[in-house]
Structures are given as C-alpha cells and as structure tokens.
C-alpha positions as CSV (number, residue, x, y, z in Angstrom):
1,X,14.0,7.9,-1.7
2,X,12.4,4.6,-1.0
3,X,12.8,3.5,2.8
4,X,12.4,-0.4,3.8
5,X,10.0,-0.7,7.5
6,X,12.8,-1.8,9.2
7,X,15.4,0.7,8.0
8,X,12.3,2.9,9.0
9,X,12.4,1.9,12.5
10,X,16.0,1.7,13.1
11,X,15.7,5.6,12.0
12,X,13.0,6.7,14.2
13,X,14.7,4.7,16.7
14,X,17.9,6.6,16.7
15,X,16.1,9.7,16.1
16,X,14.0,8.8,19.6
17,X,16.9,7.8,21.5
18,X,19.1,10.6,20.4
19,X,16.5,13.5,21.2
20,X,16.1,11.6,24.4
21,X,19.8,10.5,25.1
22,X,20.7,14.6,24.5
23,X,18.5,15.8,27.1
24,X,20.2,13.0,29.4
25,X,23.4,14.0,28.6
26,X,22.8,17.8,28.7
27,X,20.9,17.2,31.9
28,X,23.9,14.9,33.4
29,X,26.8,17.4,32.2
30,X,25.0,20.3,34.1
31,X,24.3,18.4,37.1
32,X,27.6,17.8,37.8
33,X,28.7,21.0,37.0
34,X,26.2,23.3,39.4
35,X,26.9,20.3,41.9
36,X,30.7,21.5,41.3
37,X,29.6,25.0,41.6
38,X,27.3,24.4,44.7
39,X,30.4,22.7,46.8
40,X,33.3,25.5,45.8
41,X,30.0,28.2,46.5
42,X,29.8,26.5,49.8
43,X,33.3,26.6,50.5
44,X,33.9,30.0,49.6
45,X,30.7,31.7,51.7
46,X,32.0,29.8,54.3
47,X,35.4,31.0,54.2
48,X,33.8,34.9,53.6
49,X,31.9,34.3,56.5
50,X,34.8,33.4,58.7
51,X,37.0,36.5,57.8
52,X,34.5,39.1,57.7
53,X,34.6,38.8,61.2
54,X,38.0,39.2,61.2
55,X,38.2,42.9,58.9
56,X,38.0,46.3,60.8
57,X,36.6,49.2,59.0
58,X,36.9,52.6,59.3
59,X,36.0,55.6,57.2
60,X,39.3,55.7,54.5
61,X,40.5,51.9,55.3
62,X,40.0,48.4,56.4
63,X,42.7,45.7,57.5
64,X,42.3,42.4,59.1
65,X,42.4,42.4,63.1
66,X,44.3,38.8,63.6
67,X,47.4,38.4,61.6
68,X,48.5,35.4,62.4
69,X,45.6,33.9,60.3
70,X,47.9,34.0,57.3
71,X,49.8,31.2,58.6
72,X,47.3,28.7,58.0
73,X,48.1,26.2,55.8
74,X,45.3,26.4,53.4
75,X,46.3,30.4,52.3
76,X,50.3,29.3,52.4
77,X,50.3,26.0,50.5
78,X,49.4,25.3,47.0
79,X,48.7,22.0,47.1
80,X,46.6,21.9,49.5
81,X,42.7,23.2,48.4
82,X,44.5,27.0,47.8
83,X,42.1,30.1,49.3
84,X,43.7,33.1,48.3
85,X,42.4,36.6,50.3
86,X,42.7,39.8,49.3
87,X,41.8,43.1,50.5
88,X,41.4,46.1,49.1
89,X,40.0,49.8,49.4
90,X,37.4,51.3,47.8
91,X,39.3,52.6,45.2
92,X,40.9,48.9,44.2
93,X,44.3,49.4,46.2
94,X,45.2,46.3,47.5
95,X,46.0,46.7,51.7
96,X,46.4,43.5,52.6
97,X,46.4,39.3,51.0
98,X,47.3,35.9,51.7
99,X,51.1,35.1,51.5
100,X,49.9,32.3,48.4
101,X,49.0,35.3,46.2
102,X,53.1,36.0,45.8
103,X,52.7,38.7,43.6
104,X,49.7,37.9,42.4
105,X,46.4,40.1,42.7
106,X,42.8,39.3,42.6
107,X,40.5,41.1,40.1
108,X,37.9,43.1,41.9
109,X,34.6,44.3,40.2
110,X,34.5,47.9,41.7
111,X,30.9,48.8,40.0
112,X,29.6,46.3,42.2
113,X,28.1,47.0,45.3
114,X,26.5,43.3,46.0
115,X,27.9,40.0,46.9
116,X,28.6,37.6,44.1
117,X,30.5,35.0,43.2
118,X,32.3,34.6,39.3
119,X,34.5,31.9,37.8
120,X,38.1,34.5,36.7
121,X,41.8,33.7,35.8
122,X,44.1,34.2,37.8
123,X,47.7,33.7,36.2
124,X,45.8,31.3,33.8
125,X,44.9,29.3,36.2
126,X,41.2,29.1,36.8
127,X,39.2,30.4,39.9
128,X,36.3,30.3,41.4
129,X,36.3,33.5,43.2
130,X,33.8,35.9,46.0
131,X,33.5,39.3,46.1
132,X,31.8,40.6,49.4
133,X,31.8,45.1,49.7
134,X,32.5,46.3,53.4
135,X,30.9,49.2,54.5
136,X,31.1,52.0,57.7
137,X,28.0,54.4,57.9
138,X,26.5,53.1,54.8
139,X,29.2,53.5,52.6
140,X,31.7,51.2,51.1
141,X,34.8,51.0,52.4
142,X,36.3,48.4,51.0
143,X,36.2,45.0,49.2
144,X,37.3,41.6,50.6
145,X,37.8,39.2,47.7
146,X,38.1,35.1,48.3
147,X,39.0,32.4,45.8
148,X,39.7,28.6,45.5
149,X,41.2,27.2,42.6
150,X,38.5,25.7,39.6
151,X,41.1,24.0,37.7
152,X,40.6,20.3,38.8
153,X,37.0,21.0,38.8
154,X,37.1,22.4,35.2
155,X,39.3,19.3,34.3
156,X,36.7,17.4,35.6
157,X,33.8,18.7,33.6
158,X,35.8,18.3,30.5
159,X,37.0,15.1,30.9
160,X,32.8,14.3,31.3
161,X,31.9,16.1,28.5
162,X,34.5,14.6,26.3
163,X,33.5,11.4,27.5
164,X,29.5,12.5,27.2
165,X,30.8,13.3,23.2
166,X,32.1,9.9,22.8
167,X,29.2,7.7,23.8
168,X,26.9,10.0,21.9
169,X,28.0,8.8,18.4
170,X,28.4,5.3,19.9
171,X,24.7,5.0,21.2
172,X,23.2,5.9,18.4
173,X,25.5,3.8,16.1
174,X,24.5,0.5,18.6
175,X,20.5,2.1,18.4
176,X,20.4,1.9,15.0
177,X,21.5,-1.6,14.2
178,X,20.0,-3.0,17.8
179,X,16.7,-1.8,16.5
180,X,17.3,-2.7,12.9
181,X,18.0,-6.4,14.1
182,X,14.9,-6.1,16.4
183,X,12.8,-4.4,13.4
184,X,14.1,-7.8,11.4
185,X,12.4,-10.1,14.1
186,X,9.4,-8.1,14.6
187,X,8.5,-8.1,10.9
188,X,9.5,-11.6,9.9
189,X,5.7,-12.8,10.6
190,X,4.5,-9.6,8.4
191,X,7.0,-11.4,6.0
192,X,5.4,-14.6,6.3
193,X,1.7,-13.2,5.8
194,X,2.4,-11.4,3.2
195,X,4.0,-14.6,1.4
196,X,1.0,-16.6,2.2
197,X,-1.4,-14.2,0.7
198,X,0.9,-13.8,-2.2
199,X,-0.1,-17.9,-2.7
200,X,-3.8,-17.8,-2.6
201,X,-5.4,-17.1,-6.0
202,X,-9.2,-17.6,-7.1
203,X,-8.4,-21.2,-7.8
204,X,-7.6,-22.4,-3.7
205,X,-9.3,-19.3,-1.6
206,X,-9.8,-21.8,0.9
207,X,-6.4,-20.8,2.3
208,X,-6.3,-18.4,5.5
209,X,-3.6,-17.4,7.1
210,X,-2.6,-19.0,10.4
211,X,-3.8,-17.0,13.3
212,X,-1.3,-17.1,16.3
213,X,-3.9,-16.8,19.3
214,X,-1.2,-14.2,21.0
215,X,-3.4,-11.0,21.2
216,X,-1.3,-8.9,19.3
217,X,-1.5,-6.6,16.1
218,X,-0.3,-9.5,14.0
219,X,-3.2,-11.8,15.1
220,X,-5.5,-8.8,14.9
221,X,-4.1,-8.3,11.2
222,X,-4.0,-12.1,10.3
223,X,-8.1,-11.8,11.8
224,X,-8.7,-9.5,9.1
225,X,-7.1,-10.6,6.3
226,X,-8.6,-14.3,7.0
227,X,-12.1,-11.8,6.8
228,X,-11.2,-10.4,4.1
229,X,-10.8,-13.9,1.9
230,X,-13.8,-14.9,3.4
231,X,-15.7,-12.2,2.1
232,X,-13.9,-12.7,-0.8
233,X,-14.4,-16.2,-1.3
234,X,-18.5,-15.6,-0.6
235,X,-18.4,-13.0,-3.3
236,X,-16.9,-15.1,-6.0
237,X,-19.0,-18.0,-4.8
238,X,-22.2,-15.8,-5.1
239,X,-20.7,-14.9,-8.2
240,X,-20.9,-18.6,-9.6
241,X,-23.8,-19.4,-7.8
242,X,-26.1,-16.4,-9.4
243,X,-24.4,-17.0,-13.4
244,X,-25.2,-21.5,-12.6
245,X,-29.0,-20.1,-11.9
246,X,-29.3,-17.8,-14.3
247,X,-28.0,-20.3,-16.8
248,X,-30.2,-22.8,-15.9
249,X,-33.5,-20.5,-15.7
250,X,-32.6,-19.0,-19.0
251,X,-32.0,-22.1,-20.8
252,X,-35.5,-23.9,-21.2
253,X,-37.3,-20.4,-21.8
254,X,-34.6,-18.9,-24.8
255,X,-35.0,-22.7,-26.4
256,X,-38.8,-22.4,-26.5
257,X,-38.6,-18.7,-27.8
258,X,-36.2,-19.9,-30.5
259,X,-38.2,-23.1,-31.0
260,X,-40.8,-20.6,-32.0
261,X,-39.5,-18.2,-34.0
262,X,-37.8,-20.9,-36.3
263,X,-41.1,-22.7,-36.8
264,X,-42.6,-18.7,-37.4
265,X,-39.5,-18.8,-40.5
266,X,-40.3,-22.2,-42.0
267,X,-43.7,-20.7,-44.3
268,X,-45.6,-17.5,-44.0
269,X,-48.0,-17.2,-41.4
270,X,-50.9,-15.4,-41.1
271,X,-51.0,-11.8,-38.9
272,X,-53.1,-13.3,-35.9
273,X,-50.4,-16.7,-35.8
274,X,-47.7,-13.6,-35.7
275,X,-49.5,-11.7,-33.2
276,X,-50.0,-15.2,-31.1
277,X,-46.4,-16.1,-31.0
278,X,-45.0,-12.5,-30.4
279,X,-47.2,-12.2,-27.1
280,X,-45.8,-16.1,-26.2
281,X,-42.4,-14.7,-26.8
282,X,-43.2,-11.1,-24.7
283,X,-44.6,-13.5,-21.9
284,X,-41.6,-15.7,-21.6
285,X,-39.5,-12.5,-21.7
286,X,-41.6,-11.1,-18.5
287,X,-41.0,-14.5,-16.8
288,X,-37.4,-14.5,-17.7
289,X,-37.0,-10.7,-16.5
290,X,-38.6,-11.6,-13.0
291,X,-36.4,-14.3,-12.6
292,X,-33.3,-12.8,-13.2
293,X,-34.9,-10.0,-10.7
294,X,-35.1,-12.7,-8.3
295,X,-32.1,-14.4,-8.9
296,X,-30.1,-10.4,-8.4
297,X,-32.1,-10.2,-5.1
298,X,-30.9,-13.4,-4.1
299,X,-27.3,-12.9,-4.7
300,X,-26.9,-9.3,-2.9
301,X,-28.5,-10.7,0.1
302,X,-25.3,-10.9,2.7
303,X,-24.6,-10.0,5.9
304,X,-21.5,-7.7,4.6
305,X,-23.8,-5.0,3.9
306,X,-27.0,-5.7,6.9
307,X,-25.4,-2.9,8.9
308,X,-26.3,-0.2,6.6
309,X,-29.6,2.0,7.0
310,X,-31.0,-0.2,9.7
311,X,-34.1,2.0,11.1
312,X,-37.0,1.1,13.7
313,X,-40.0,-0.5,11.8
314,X,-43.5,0.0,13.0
315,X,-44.7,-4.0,12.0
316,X,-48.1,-3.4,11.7
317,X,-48.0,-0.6,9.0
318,X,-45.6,-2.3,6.8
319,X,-47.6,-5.5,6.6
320,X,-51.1,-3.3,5.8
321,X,-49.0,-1.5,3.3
322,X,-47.7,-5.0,1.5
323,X,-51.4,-6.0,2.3
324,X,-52.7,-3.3,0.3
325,X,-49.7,-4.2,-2.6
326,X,-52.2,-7.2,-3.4
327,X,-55.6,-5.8,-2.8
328,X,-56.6,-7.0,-6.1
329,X,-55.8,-10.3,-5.7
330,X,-56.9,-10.3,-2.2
331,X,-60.2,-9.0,-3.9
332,X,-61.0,-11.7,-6.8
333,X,-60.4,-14.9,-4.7
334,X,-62.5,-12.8,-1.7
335,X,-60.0,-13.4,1.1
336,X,-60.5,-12.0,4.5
337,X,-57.2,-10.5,5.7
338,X,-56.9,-10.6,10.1
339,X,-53.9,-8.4,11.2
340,X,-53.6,-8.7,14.9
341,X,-54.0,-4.9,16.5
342,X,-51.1,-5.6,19.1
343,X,-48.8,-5.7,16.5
344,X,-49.2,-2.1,16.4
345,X,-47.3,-1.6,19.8
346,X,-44.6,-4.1,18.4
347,X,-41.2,-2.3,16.8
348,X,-37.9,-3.7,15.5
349,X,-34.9,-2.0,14.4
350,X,-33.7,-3.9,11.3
351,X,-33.1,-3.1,7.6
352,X,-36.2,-2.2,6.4
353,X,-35.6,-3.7,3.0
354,X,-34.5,-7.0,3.7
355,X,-37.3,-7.1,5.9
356,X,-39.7,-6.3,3.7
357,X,-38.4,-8.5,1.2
358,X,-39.0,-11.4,3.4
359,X,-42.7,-10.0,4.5
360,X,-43.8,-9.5,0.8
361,X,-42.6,-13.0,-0.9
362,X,-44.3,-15.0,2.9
363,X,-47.7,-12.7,2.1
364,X,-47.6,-13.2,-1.6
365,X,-47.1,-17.1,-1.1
366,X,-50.4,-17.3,1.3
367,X,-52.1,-15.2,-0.7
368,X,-51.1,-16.6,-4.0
369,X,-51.7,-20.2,-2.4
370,X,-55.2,-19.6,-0.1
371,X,-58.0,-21.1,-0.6
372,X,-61.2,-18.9,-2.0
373,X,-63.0,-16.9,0.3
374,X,-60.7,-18.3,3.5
375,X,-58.5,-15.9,5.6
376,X,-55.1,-15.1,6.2
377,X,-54.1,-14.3,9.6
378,X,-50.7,-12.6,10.9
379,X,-50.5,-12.3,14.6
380,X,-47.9,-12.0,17.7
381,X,-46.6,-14.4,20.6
382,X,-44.8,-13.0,23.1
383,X,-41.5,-14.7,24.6
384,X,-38.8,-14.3,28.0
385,X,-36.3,-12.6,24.9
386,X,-38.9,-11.4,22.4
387,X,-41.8,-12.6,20.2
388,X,-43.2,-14.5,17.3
389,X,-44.9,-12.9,14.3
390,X,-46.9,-15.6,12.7
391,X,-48.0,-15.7,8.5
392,X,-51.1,-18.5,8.7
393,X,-53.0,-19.3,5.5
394,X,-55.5,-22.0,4.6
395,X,-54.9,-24.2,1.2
396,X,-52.9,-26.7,-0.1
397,X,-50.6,-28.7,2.5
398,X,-47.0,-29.1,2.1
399,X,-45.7,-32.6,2.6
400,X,-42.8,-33.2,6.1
401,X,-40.4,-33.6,2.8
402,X,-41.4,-30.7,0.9
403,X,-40.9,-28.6,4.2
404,X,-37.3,-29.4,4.6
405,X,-36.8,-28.2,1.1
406,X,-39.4,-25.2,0.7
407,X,-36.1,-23.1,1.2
408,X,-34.1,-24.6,-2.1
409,X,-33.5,-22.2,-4.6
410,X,-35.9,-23.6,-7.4
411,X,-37.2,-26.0,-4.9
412,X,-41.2,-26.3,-6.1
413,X,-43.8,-28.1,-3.3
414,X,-45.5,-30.3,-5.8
415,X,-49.0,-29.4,-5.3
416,X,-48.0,-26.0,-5.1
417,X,-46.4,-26.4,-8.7
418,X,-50.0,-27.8,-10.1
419,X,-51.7,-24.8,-9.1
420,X,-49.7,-22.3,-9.7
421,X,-46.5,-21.4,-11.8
422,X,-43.0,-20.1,-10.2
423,X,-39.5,-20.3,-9.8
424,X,-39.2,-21.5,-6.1
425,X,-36.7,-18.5,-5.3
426,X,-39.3,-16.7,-3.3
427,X,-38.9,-18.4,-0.2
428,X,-35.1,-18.8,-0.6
429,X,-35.1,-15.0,-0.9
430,X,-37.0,-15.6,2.3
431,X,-34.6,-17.5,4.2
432,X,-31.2,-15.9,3.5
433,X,-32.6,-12.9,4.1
434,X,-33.9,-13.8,7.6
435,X,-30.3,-15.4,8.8
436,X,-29.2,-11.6,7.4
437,X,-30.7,-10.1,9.9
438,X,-30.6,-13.1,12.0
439,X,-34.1,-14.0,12.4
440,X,-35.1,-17.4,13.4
441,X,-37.8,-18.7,10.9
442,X,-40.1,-22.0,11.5
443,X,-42.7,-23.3,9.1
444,X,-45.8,-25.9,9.6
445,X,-48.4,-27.5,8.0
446,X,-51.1,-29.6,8.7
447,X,-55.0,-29.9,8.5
448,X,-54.8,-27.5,5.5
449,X,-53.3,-24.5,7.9
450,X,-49.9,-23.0,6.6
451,X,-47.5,-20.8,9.0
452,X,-44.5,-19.5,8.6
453,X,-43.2,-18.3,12.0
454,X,-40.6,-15.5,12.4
455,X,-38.6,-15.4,15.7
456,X,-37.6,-11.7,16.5
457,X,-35.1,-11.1,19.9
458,X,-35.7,-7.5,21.9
C-alpha cells in the first residue's frame, strides 16, 4: 500500500507521540497511585506506632493497657478518615477492636511473622490495612492489625485512569491531523521544486530553481538540483559543441577524399595513380582519426571528474619522460633540451593525466615550432604561495593578436600555419585542461623567445 510523505509523517508522528504519551501516562497514573499509597502507608505506621505502646503482652495473651482510647473519634466515626484496630492472639482469635468494626473483623495473615502492609476488603469496602506480630521471649504472641479505608483513594485512581483513557485516543487523533497539516506546510516548497523541474526540458536548461538563502535542507536540496542542471546543461553543451567540431573538421577532408575517388571512377587508371590516391586517402584518414582524437580529449575535459585519481607527480620525471616521447624529432632538427635540476625537488598533487595532457601538447608545440639546432628550456620560479614552471622555445613569434586567440579551438597563429600543418586544438586541450585543475597559465613572445608559463599554488 502506497503512502503519501505527509500521511507518512502524520503516522510516525502519532506513532512517536503515542510511545511517548504511554510512558507519560503510565508514569503519571503510578505516581499518583504510590503517592496515594505513600500518605495512607504514613498514616497507618504512624497509627501502629502509637498503639504498640499501648498493647501488653504476656505469654498466652495481649490486650491494650488504656481503654479509653476507643473513644476517639477517628476509631468511632465513619465519616471521619475511619482506623479500625484489631487485636488478636496467635492463633487468630480476636481479643479486643475498635467499636467502628461493629461486627466486623479484620483478616489477619497468620503465616506471617513480618510487618507489612496489603490493600483487603473489608465488607466490600476497600482497605488499606497493617499487620504488625507481637512477641514475649521471642515468640509471637499476638497480632495487632490497623486499617484506613482506600475507597476514596481507589475512586480517585480510577477516575484518573478513566480520564488518562480518554485523552489517549484524543491526542493521537489531534497528532495525526496537527502533523498532517504541518507535514502539508512543510512540503509545499518540495511541491514547488519538484513542479519547477518538471518545466525545464533540453530546450530552456537555463532554468534553476530559486534558492531561499534560509540554511535549511530545502536550500541545501534546491543547491543540488541547481548543480545538477548545471552539470547537465555543460554535458549537453559539450555535447553540441564536440558534434559542431567534428562536423566542421570532417567536412573539407571527406569532400577531398570523395573528390578523389570520383575522379579515380571517371576512366581507368593506371596501378601507381591507384596506389597514389589510396595513400592520399589513408593520409587524410590518419589526420581525420587524430582530430576526432583531439576533439574526444577536448570534450571530456571537465572539472566533474578532476577529483578522481589525483596522485603526487614528481615534475621533473614526467617532463624527461614526454622529452624522451619525441627524441626523434628532438634529434633531426638537433635541439638541445635544458631541464632545470631543481625541478627535481618540486611535487604536485594533481591528476596525472590532465596534467600530462597539458605538458605533452606545450612540449610538442616548441618542439614542433623551434628553430634548428636552438634549445628549449623548462625551468622553475619560486613565489610567497607557490611557483612557476616555464616552457621557453626559440622560433617563430606569435603576433599580441594571435596571443589572445592561441587558446581557440581551431585557432591557427598564421606563421605557425605556413610552417607547419594542424588543427589548433592542441593548446585549447591545453587551456581547459589547466582551469581543470586550476592552474593559472600565461604566454609571451618576443625577440623570437616563446613561453608558456604555468602557475602552480602549494
């Protein structure tokens, strides 16, 4: 059976209060009625100690020694807080009791050889009654017995208990829909969240839900789900943003292979024009495969997953090993490759393959774009809050306008274009991937010296 939240809460609610109300009650009912107990108990040692005094024992009897203490109003009249006082032998037989009695006798306990006290009947009428053994030499000679009447007290304690049995029902009638009105209340924002999500679709997830700045659960939820869209909404714009790229890098390079192969179809060719045109084809399919490579790369890079994996990165071996990753073309244009030596006391603790992403496209770039036989140089400043690891290489400048647009995707620096072929997603790959991890990153260029500068906090 399906349960609505608020029914839900009214129930637990009555289910609280009437485990807790129970114990109340129980504990209120017997309160009052040792309380009750307690005060008659009073009374009644009271009374035994006053006439024990008064009994004489001896071996075979015991009577009381003043018998004008009968005359006292509380043993003759009814009305008045009744004590009735009996006294008996060892064997039960009553030798002497209060006038009140009448014919009446008190029930004594004769297997008893302790003081206690009982509730008993007497006549149907309900006592609250003392029984005290007498002894001479150590043996029992007797038994003096004292009661007060329990009726108005047991009166009492039913009237509370019926009353106790009464408000039960009622409180947890008045819990339930109390807290099923305050249930209603509490969830009506919930209501109105959920509404508002229920609005936004792919076509306006610029929609969030209004956060009431009131520190509660609901502004902690509406927090979330405002996160949630946003992630969302950078998802499905990465989405569009990767299939607009790969669109337009695909394009020009599926026309030319087509181009080809029609003209290839027009007459026959012979096997070295075949050969010539397959190996055009296979190229632009390895440019096209690197490019959609690049353009993947490019769309996964996000902060939503940096916190995974992150591990402390010695910086000096992971640029000698991307160093080593282009030997050969360090090698044919003779390059001389300077790696400062302090950088092997210098540590971060980052994701190693976002940082390594932005590491191998800056050290492909200077070496792909340095001048023969010059040198690349990567070294450290230190700052107050941490230091700057600097990528320098000689060659072609790069204009003041190219360098506020190096970090386009398919951006291309014209003189860079001229001398060498690309995509210009290298250094985007670059940049989003340093404001992942949030590193600062600063280039310049002048007098034929390139650097890209990478800020890192410790």
């Amino acid at each position: 059976m399906k349960i609505s939240i608020k029914n839900r809460i009214a129930l637990y609610s009555v289910l609280g209060i009437a485990t807790l109300s129970l114990g109340v009650f129980i504990a209120i009912y017997f309160s009052v009625k040792n309380h009750s107990y307690s005060q008659i108990d009073k009374k009644l040692e009271f009374e035994a100690e006053k006439h024990i005094h008064e009994v004489i024992t001896e071996p075979d009897t015991v009577y009381f020694v003043y018998k004008d203490e009968w005359l006292e109003r509380e043993h003759i009249e009814i009305e008045v807080y009744p004590l009735f006082v009996e006294l008996v032998d060892k064997k039960g037989q009553s030798l002497d009791k209060s006038p009140n009695l009448l014919n009446r006798h008190l029930d004594f306990d004769l297997s008893r050889k302790d003081t206690f006290i009982q509730n008993d009947k007497l006549n149907n009428n309900s006592i609250r009654q003392i029984q005290i053994p007498l002894q001479h030499s150590g043996q029992i000679a007797g038994y003096i017995g004292i009661a007060a009447s329990f009726g108005d007290t047991e009166l009492v304690l039913d009237a509370l208990l019926d009353m106790l049995l009464i408000i039960y029902p009622i409180l947890l009638f008045v819990t339930f829909f109390t807290s099923k009105l305050i249930s209603n209340i509490t969830i009506k924002p919930i209501s109105k969240i959920a509404n508002r999500v229920s609005e936004i679709h792919t076509g306006n997830l610029d929609k969030r839900i209004k956060v009431v700045e009131n520190g509660d659960e609901l502004q902690t939820l509406s927090v979330a789900i405002n996160d949630f869209l946003d992630r969302i909404d950078e998802g499905l714009k990465r989405e569009k943003q990767f299939t607009a790229d790969a669109s337009h890098q695909l394009r020009t390079p599926l026309s030319v292979i087509k181009g080809n192969l029609e003209i290839l179809l027009r007459k026959p060719r012979n096997e070295q024009e075949y050969k010539r045109e397959a190996k055009k084809a296979i190229s632009k399919i390895d440019e096209m495969t690197n490019a959609v490579e690049k353009l993947l790369i490019l769309a996964r890079l996000n902060k939503s997953n940096i916190h995974l994996n992150f591990e402390n990165i010695n910086m000096y071996l992971l640029l000698e090993q991307i160093f080593i990753d282009y030997k050969r073309h360090i090698l044919s244009k003779e390059l001389v490759i300077n790696i400062d030596k302090k950088l092997k006391n210098k540590t971060v603790y980052l994701k190693k393959s976002f940082l390594s992403l932005i590491f191998d496209n800056l050290i492909s770039n200077a070496v792909k774009y340095a001048d023969n036989k010059s040198k690349i140089s990567v070294f450290s400043k230190d700052t107050e809050n941490g230091f700057y690891l600097i990528i320098q290489n000689s060659g072609p400048e790069i204009s003041r306008e190219d360098l506020e647009e190096i970090f386009i995707p398919f951006y291309r620096n014209k003189n860079h274009e001229i001398s060498e072929k690309g995509y210009g997603l290298g250094l985007a790959i670059v940049k989003k991937a340093a404001e992942a991890l949030d590193i600062s990153i600063r280039v310049t260029s002048e007098k034929g010296i390139t650097s890209f500068s990478l800020f890192f906090e410790t």
